[in-house]
N, C-alpha and C positions, 0 to 999 in steps of 0.2 A: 449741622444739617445741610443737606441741596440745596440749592437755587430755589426760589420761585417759580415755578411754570405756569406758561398760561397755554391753552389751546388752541389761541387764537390762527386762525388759516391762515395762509398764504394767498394774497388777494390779487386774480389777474391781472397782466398786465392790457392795457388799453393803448392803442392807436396812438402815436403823437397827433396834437391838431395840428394841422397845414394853416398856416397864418397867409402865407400869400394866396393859397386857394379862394378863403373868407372872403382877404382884401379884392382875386379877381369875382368873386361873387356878385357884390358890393355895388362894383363900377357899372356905371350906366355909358359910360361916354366909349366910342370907339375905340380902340386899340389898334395903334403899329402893329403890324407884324413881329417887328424886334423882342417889342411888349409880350405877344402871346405865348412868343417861344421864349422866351425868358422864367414867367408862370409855368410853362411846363418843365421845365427842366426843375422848379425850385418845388412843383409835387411830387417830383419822378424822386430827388433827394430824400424829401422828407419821409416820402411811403417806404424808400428803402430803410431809412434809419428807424422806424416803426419800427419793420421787419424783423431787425436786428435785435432789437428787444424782445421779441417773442423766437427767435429761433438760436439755437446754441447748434454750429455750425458744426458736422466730422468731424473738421479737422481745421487747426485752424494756423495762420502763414506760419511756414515751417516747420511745420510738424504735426503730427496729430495731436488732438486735445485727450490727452491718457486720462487726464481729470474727471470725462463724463461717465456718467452711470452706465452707458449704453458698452464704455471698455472697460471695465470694471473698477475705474476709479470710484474712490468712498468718502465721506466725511468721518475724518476718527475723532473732530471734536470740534465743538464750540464754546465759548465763552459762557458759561451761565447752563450749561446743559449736560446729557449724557450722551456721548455719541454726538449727531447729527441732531439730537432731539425730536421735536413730529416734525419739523418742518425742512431741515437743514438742508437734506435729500434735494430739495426742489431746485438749490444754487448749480446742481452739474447734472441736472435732468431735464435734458433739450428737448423731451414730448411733453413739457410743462410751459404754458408761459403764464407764469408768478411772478412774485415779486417775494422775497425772504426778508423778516424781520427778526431781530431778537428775540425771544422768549421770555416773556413778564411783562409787564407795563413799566418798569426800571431796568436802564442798562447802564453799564459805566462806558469808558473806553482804559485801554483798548479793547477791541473784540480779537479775538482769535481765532480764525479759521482753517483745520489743520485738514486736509485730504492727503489721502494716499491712493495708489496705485494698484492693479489689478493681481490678488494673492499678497497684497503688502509688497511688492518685490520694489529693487532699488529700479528706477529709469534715468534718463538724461534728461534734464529738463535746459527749457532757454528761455521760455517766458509765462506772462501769467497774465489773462485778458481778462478783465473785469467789467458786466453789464451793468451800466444804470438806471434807474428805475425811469417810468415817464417822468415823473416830476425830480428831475436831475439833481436838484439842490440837495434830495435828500438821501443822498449814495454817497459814499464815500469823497473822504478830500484828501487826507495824509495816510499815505499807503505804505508798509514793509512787506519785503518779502522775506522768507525765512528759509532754510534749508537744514533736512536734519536725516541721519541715516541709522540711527540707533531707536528700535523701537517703542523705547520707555519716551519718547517726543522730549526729552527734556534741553537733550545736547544740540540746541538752534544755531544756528548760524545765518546772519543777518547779509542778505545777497545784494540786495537793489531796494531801492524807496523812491515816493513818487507823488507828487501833489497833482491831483485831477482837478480837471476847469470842467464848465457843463458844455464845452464847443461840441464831442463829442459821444455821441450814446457809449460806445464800445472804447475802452481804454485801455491800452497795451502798455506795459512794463515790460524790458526788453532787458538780458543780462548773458553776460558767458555762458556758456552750458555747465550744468553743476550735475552729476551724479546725484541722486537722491530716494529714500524712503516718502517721505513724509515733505508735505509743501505748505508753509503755513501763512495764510496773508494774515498779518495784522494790521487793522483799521485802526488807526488813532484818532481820528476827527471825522464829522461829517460836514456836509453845505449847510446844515440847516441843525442848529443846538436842539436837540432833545431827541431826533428822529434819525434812522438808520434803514436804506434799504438797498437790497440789493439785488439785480435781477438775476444772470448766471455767472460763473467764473468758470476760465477757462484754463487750461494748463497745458504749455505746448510740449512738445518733446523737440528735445534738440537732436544732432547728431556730429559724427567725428569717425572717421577712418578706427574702422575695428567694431564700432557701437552694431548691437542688433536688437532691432525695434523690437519694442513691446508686442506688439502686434506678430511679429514674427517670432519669438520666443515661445507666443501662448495662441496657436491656433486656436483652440478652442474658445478666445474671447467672445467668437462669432457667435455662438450660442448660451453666453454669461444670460444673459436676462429669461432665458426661457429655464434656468439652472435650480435643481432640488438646493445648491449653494449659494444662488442668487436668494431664491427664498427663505432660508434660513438666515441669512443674514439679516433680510428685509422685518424678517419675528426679532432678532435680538433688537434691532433698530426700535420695534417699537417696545419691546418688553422694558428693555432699560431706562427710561422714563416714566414710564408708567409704573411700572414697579415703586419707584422711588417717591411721586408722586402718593401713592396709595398709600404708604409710609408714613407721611408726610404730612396727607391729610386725615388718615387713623389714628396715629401717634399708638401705634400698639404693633404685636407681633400677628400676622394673620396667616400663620403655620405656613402655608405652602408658598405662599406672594411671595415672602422673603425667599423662602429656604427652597424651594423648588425655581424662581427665578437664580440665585445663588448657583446651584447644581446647573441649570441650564447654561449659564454666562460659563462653567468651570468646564464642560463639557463642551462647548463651543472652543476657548481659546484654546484646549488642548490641540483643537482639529484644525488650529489657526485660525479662526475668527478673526474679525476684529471686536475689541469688546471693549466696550469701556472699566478703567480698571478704577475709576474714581467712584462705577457704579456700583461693583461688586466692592471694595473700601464700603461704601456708604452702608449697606447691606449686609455686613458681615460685623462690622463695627456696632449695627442696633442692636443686631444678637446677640454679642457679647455682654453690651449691657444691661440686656434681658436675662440673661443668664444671673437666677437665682445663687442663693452662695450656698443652697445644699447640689448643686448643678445641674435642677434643672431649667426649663424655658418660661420667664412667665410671661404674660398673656398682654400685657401692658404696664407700662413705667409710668411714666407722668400725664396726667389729664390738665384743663384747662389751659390748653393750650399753652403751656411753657413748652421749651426746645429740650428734647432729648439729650440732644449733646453737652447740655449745659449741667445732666443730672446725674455725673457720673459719681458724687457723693451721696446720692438719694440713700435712705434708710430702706431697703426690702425683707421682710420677713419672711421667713421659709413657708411651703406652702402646710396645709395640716391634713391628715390623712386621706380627708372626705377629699379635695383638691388636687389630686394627680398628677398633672399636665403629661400624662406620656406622652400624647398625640404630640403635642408641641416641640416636646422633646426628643421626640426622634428624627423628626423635620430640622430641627437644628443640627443635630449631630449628622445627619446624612447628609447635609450642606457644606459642615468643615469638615467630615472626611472627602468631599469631592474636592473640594478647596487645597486641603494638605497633599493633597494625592499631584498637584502642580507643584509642591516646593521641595524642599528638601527632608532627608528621613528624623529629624529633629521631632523629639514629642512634643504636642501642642495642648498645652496647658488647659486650653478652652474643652477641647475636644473631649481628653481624657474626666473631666469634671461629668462632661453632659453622659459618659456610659459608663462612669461611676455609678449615675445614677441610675439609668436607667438599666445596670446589672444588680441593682437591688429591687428592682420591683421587675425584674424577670420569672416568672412562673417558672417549679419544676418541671415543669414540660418544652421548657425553652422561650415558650409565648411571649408574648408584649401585648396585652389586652390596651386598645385603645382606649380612653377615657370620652373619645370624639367619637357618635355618629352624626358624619352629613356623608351622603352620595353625592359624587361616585367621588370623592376627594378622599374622604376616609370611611373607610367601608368595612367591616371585619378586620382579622390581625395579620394577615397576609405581611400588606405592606409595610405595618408599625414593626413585625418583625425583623423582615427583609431587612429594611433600615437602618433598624437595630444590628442585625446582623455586619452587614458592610460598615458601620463606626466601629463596631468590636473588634474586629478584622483590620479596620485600619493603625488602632493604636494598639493594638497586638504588633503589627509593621513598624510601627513607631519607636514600641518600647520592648518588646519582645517579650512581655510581662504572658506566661501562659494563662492568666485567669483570662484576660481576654479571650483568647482564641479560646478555651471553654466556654466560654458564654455564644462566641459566634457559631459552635460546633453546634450547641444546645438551640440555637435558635435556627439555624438549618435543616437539624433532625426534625424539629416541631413542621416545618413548612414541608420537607420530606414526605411527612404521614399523612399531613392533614387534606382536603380533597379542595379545589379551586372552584369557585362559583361565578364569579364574574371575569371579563377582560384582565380586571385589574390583578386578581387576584393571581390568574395563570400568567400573567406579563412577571410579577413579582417573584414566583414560582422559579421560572425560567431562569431570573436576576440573580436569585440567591445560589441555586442549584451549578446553576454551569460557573460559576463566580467560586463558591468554597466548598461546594458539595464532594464528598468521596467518591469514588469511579460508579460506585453502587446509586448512590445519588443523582450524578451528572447523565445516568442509563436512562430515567425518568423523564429527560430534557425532549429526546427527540419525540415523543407520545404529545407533548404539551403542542409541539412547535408543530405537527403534523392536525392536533386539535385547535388551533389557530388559524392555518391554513383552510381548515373547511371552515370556520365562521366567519371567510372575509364576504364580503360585498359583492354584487355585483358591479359597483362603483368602487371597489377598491378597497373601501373606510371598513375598519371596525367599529360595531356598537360598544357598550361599555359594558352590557350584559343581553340575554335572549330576548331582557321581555323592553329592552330599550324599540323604540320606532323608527329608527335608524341609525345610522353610522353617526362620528364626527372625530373631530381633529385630536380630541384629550385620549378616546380609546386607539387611534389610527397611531397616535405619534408614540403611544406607549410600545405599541405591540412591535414596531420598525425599529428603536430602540432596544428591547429584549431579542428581536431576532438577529439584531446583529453584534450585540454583543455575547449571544450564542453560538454565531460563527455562520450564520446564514448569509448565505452570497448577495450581494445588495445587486445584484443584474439579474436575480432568480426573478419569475414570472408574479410570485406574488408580492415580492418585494417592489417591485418596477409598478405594479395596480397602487399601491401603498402610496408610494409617493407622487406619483399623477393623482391622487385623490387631495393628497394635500396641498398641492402645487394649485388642484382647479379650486378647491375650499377659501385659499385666502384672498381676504380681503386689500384692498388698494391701501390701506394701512400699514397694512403688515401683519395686522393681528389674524387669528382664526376665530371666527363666531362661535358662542356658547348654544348649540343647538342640539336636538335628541340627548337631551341630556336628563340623568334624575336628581340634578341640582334643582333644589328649590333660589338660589341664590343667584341666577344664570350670571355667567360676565365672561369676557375675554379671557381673561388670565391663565384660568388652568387650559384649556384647548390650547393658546397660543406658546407657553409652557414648554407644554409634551410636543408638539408640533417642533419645537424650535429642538426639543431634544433629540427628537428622532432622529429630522433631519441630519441636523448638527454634529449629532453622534455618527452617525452610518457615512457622510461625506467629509472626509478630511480635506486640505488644500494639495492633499499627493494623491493621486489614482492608484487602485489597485493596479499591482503590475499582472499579467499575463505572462504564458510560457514563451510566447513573441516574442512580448516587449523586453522578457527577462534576453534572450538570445539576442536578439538585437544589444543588447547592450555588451552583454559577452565578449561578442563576435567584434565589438569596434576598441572596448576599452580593456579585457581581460575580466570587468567585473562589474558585477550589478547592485545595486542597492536596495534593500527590502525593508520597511517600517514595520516590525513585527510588535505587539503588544503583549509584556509581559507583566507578572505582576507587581505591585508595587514591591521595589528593594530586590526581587526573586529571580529568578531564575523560571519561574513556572509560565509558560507559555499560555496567552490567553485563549478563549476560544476565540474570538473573532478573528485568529491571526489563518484559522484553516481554511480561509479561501484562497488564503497568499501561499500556504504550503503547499496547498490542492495544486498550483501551479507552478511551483519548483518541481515537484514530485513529477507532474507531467513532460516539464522539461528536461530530466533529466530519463524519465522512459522513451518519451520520444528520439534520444540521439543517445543510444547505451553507452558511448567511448569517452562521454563526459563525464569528466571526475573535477568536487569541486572542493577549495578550501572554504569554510563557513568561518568570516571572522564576527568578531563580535567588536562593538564600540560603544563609548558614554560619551555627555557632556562630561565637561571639569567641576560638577559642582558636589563637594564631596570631598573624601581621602584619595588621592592618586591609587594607593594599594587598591583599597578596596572596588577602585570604579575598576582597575583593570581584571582582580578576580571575577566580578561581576561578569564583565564582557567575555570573559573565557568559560563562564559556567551558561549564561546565555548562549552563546554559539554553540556549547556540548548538546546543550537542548533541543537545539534546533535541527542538530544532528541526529538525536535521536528519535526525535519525531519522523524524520526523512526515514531513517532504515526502520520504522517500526511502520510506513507504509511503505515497505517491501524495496526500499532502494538498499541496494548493498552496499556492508557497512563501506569493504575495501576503497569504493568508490567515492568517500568521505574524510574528512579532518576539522578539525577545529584549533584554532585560537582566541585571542583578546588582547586589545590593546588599548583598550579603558579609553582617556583623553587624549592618548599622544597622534594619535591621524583627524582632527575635526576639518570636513567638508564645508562648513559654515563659520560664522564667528561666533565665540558663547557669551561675548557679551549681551544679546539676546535672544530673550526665547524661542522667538523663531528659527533661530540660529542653533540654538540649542537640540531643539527636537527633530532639526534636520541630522545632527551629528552621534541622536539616539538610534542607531541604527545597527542593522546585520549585512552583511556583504558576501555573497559568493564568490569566489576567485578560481578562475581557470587554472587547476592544477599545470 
């Protein structure tokens, strides 16, 4: 199981007291002049080093501090937590003056304190300043620095170490410039046995003949915190805690907590996120052990408070007719299909169990009759369908077995016929239809997407249905998530209302409020969810390119690079990839004498043969997407060259999905 968490806040930081001040208080007798100025110079010190405690400087000697939240430096992890956990945030957020503690009422040493830098990207670093609380004794004494550029955090490299006295508030570690990902302080002791506190940490950026600032790399830091990515971050930040937490203190499956937090976290790190991976392990790992042995989800393991993880021998009985769990079980399965859909095409043992089962209590009409009403969470069979739908389809990809993909056909035609009644139901509509629907099927998408469009807001939000009393973040983050994996331009008018709805909705948390809603249950969860999905889903760490930006890039290097999404293992071009073709196509009418080669590329994970067919039957596609909006074909070519050209390293992910790509080349 997790750590222990506790809630506990992060508790201002207070004034140091001026001791010579008191002392001239005090005095009745006259004072030299020497004397007077002497007291002042020793408040002018002290008020500054106050200061210092409450404010985490731009920049700080030698470079700027990449580490703070304000340049998009992050916490990827602490000791005893997920993430940053609820408080972690506060050590490189200089509009804060707290003080950061542990999470639990028990901590060990060392603590581990891992930040990374703006997009995950590597920087230079040269030092690492660490704030001590007012009452000094109880900050840090034995210090490491760590350095690491692989982003599983595991391959450390031990830089600089350092024992702090309490002479002064702000304490600097100074070391060579190191190239880096990830910056990790490790705390081994503190002034004062049992208590740990920290006020900010700072991280400089070094420099060298050649090096180009962070800062100058990524204009757009400038407006990181006012960012739809700032705040979808700020959601996983708190989902991932929380989630586990709720876990933790249930000891049972609570269908979407898990399995829709799961989907969230799988849908983030695709887009690069940062996400904790020990959170999604934790949460992937309950479900499996929920997983009954006829395969489906059941409902809870163990009570009386024993530990989960301790019960992977537990005796579980199959459920008996009257007992069902579809609801549960499709939440499962649509969790490790989002999950599988990040690794490689290997079948997944879990997965193929849970729509084993859930292909025997398929209605001949395709259906998936929920066993669960609660609104708006599980509401008619829409989304039990959908669900269903997208697990079939996955381990169809997986194993090539065609009963799946019959069952996914059969649960697509059911959602096809049947008429949409709430948000949810036309969001799910949308999902299934432009995802595995036939040409005839995917016809039906633009009617849904254009019936969406007139039920937004005059603030932006969708409700969850007509007869809701207003909008909020669970209907808003679904509907921005289906329209852009429909291929809806996330700069379009009602897309841009969508997300300033959700950007003004959340809270200083990070979560979004459970409000206008027809839960009886109200809570964060599901609004903060879909909120993180939408987001999450609709803004990757790469900008759509433009017909510009595509030319610009042309014009200097011969070729440009396009992130287009296809489907799993396929060849089949997503929709969401047609705003990025909408502007090839355009660049290539705007200047008719351009003629371009379309390659195709993979990571190395995989058969070499196969990635490189892959990448040649991807580029065909993309090809012929271009002359089927009227570019001609002459004007066209295609190759693939699988692993053998990667842009990035594939030792990780990040690396990897930078080097999943398609390339135009100047004939």
């Amino acid at each position: 199981m997790g750590p222990t968490r506790s809630l506990r806040k992060a508790r201002p930081i207070g004034d140091e007291p001026c001791n010579a001040q008191r002392a001239a208080v005090r005095t009745v007798e006259r004072a030299a002049w020497c004397l007077w100025l002497a007291v002042a110079f020793t408040v002018l010190a002290m008020a500054t080093d106050a200061s210092a405690a409450n404010k985490t400087p731009p920049s700080t000697p030698g470079g700027a501090n990449i580490g703070a939240l304000d340049l998009g430096g992050d916490i990827a992890g602490i000791t005893g937590t997920y993430g940053p956990g609820h408080s972690g945030r506060s050590l490189i957020d200089g509009s804060t003056g707290s003080v950061w503690q542990p999470d639990g009422k028990e901590f060990t040493f060392p603590q581990d304190i891992v930040i990374c830098f703006y997009a995950q990207e590597s920087a230079l670093v040269s030092a690492v300043l660490v704030t001590l609380p007012p009452e000094r004794t109880h900050g840090p004494r034995d210090i490491e620095v760590w350095t690491a550029m692989d982003d599983s955090m595991v391959a450390f490299t031990k830089v600089a170490s350092a024992t702090f006295t309490t002479a002064k508030q702000v304490q600097m570690i100074s070391f060579a410039p190191v190239e880096a990902r990830y910056v990790k302080l490790r705390v081994l002791s503190s002034g004062e046995k049992g208590v740990l506190e920290i006020g900010k940490i700072q991280v400089t950026e070094g420099s060298r003949p050649g090096y180009v600032a962070l800062r100058a790399r990524h204009p757009e830091i400038a407006g990181w915190k006012t960012s739809a990515r700032f705040a979808a971050q700020h959601g996983i930040e708190w989902l991932q805690p929380a989630a586990l937490e709720w876990q933790n203190q249930n000891q049972c499956f609570g269908c979407h907590v898990q399995a829709q937090a799961a989907m969230g976290l799988a849908v983030a790190k695709r887009n690069g996120y940062l996400v904790s991976q020990a959170a999604v392990q934790e949460l992937t790992d309950y479900m499996r052990l929920l997983q009954d042995t006829d395969g489906s989800e059941s409902g809870m393991l163990l009570l009386d408070n024993q530990s989960v993880m301790t019960a992977q021998l537990a005796a579980k009985s199959s459920h008996t007719p009257a007992d069902q769990p579809i609801t549960a079980t499709q939440f499962a399965a649509m969790s490790f299909a989002h999950l599988d859909q990040m690794g490689d095409n290997k079948p997944d043992p879990i997965l193929l169990k849970f729509v084993g089962w859930l292909a025997a209590k398929q209605q001949p009409t395709g259906e998936l009759i929920p066993d669960l009403d609660r609104a708006p969470i599980s509401q008619g069979s829409f989304m039990t369908t959908a669900n269903a739908a997208l697990a079939f389809m996955q381990a169809f990809a997986e194993t090539g077995d065609a009963r799946y993909q019959v069952a996914g056909g059969k649960a697509v035609a059911f959602i096809a016929a049947a008429r949409p009644a709430t948000t949810q139901d036309e969001v799910f509509t949308i999902l299934a239809l432009s995802r595995f629907g036939t040409s005839q099927q995917q016809s039906l998408v633009s009617a849904l997407i254009a019936r969406l469009k007139t039920e937004q807001g005059t603030d932006g939000g969708w409700r969850e249905s007509s007869a809701a009393p207003g909008p909020n973040a669970f209907a808003t983050g679904q509907v921005l998530y289906a329209f852009k994996e429909a291929g809806v331009d996330t700069r379009s008018a009602e897309f841009v209302r969508g997300v300033k709805y959700l950007l003004g909705t959340q809270e200083d948390t990070g979560a979004w409020p459970g409000q206008n809603t027809a839960s009886t249950q109200t809570s964060e969860f599901a609004p903060t969810m879909w909120a993180v999905i939408g987001l999450a889903g609709s803004y990757g760490d790469i900008e759509a390119p433009t017909a510009d930006s595509l030319k610009s890039q042309l014009d200097k290097t011969g070729r440009a690079v396009l992130y287009i999404n296809f489907d799993f293992n396929k060849s089949t071009i997503r929709p969401d990839a047609k705003p990025i073709l909408a502007q090839v196509v355009k660049l290539l009418t705007d200047d008719p004498s351009l003629t371009l080669v379309i390659n195709g590329h993979t990571d190395n994970v995989g058969h070499h043969d196969y990635n490189v067919k892959l990448s040649q039957t991807r580029a065909a596609a993309v090809v012929s997407a271009l002359v089927a909006a009227h570019i001609a074909p002459d004007r066209l070519s295609s190759g693939g060259f699988g692993p053998d050209q990667p842009i990035e390293d594939n030792d990780t992910e990040k690396g990897r999905a930078k080097n999943r790509r398609v390339e135009p080349v100047k004939m």
